[in-house]
Every structure is written in structure tokens, then in C-alpha cells.
N, C-alpha and C positions, 0 to 999 in steps of 0.2 A: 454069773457067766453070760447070761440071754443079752444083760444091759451093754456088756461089754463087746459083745458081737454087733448089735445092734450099732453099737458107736463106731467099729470099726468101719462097720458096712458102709453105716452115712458118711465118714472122713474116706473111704474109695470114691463112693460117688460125689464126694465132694472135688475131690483132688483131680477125678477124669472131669467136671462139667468145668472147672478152672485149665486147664490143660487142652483142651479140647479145641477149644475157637484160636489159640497162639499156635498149636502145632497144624492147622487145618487151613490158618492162612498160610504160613510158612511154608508147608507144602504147597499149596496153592500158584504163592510165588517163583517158586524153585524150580515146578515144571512151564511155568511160563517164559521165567527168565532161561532156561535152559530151551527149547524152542525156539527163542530168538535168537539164543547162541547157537543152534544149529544150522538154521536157515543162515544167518550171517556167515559162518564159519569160522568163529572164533569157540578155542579149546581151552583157554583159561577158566579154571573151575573158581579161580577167587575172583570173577568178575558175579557171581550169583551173592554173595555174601552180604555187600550192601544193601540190595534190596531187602533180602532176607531179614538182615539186621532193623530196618526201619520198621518193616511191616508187624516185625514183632515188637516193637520198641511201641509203635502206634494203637496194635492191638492192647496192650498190655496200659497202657495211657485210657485208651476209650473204656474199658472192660474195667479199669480200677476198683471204683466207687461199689459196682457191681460183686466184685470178687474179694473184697474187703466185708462188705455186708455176711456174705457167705461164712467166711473164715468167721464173724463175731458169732453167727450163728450157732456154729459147730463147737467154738471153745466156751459160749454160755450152757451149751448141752453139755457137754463137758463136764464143768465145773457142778453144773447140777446134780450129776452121775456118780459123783464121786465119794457120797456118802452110801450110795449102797453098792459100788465097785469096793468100798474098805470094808465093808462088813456089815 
């Protein structure tokens, strides 16, 4: 039961440190882009979207190689675990 907590615990802090930098630029972006739309004066909420969409598409591109290492991580710990997760 200790092993299996343990594994949960690490696949959280796996899955917020992978989540983390995509939703932190996209906020990021959202209050910036939104700011220029105010100063401007335009009320079109699908004009935020694009950037939105790149920044994540960009994060998610640089951050890859990074967040792929992580995830072999986690399912080699895993796989390890799983003889005394059965018994």
C-alpha cells in the first residue's frame, strides 16, 4: 500500500511539473492579449485564441523531449513496482 501511494504521489507531481509551464504561459498570454484588447477597444473574445493556441502549441514543442524523459521515468518506476503492488 506505502509503494502504491508513493507512486501516486510521484504521477501528481509528475503531471502538475508537465502542466505547469503550458498553463502559465497561456495565462500569461491571455492577460496580455486581453490588455491590448482593452486599451484598443476591441470586445471579441475569439481574437485571444490564436495566440493562446500558438503559445501552447510552442510550449508544448520546446518542453517535449523534456516531458517525454519524465513520463519514461514514471512508467519505468512503474513497471518496477508492480511486483510488489500484486503481492
Amino acid at each position: 500500500m506505502d509503494m502504491a501511494m508513493q507512486l501516486y504521489g510521484l504521477a501528481m507531481q509528475t503531471a502538475l511539473v508537465l502542466a505547469l509551464p503550458v498553463t502559465a504561459a497561456v495565462a500569461g498570454v491571455g492577460v496580455v492579449v486581453s490588455l491590448a484588447q482593452t486599451v484598443v477597444g476591441i470586445q471579441d473574445q475569439n481574437i485571444s485564441f490564436g495566440p493562446k493556441l500558438a503559445v501552447a502549441a510552442l510550449t508544448v514543442i520546446a518542453g517535449g523531449p523534456a516531458a517525454l524523459g519524465l513520463l519514461e521515468h514514471l512508467l519505468e518506476l512503474a513497471a518496477a513496482s508492480l511486483p510488489h503492488l500484486v503481492g
